[in-house]
N, C-alpha and C positions, 0 to 999 in steps of 0.2 A: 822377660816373662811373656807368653804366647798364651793368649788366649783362646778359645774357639769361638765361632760365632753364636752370638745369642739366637736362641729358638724361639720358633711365634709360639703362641697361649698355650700350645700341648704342653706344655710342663705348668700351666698354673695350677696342679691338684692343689688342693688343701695343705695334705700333709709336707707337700714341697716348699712352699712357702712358708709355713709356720718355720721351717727350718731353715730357710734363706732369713726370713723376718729375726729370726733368735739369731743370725749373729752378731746382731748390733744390741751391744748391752743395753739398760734402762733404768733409770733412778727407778723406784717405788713410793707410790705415796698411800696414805687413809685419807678416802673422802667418808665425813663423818657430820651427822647433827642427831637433834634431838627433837624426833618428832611424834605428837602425841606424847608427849610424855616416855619415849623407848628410845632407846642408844640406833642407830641406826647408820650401817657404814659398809665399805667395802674396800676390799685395795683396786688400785689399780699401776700398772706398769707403763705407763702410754704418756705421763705427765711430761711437759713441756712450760716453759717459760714463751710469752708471746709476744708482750709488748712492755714497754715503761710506762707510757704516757698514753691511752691512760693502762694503769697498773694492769695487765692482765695472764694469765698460766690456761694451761687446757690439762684434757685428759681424755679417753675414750671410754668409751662403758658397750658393751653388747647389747645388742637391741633384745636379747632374750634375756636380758638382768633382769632376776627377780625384786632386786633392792632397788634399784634405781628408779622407780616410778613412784615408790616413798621418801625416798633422800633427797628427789629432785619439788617434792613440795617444802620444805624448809624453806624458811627466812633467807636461813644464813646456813653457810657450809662449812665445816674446819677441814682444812687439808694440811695432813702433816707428812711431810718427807723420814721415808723412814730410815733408823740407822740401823749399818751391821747387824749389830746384836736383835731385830727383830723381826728375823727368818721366823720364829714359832708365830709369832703375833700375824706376822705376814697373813699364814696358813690357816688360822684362827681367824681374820677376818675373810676369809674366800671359803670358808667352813659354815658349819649349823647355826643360821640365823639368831637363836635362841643363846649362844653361847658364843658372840664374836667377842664380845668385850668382858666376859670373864675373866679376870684377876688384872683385867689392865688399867691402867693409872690415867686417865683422862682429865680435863678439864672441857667445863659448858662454859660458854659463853652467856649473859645475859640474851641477844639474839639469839641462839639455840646451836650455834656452832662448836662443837666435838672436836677436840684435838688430843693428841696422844702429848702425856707430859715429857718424854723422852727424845720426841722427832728433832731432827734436827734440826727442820725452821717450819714453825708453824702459820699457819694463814686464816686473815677471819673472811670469806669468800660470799658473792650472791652470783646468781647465771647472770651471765652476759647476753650469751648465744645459746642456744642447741643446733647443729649441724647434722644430717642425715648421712653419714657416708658408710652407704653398702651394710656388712652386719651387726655395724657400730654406730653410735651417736658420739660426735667430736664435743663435748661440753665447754665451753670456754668461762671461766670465768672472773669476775671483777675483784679484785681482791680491796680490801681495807682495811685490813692490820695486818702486822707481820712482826714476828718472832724469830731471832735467829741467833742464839745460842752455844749451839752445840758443837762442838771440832771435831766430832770422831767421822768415820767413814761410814757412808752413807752406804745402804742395803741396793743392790745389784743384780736385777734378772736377765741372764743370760741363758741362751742356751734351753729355754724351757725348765732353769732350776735358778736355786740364787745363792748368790755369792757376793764375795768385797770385792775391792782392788787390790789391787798390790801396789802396794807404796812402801 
């Protein structure tokens, strides 16, 4: 296979890259707690595993997130990896702040951490880091408990839409 040569920065528009960026698929997670007394959560597609020792996952958030500057006063964090089946719930939490956690089945933690009852492994989280990178904040965070349950196939954003795998 022949490739061309790659081009300097004239092709970094926005909309090229989001579409070079979408062909690498990406688990989904809910970053989720309970702050003031309000559900308060968001998905994000960016999650990563970081380290073992000590236990640590990231994730990215936009520095124009409206959630993220409430979510990130919390105690404690729940991050649940989400399955297949919650493409609606997905869109529901990236939806009307007033209505993200409508009809969905969570559990609080005593700490204030949010997790969806269905994910497929849940996590009871605090910040680590916050990282500055460009129009995003790289979150990192420490994890101290972990749940993991669940066998089905984990929810898939590609392409700018979501999907399974195929197995």
């Amino acid at each position: 296979m022949t490739m061309t040569a790659l081009t300097t920065n004239q092709d970094l528009d926005a909309t090229r890259l989001r579409a070079a960026f979408g062909v690498f698929p990406s688990g989904v997670v809910a970053v989720a707690a309970s702050v003031d007394d309000e559900l308060v959560g968001l998905a994000a597609s960016s999650f990563t595993s970081v380290s073992l020792d000590p236990p640590l996952v990231s994730f990215s958030v936009a520095t124009t997130s409206k959630t993220w500057p409430t979510l990130r006063r919390a105690g404690h964090l729940g991050l649940t990896v989400l399955a297949e089946h919650h493409g609606a719930v997905c869109r529901q939490l990236a939806g009307p702040v007033a209505h993200r956690f409508d009809d969905v089945a969570v559990t609080t933690t005593d700490a204030g951490a949010v997790t969806l009852d269905e994910g497929l492994a849940r996590f009871d989280c605090t910040i680590y880091r916050e990282v500055d990178a460009g129009d995003h904040t790289i979150v990192i965070l420490r994890l101290h408990a972990v749940e993991h349950t669940d066998t089905s196939q984990p929810l898939v954003f590609h392409r700018s839409s979501f999907g399974t795998l195929a197995g």
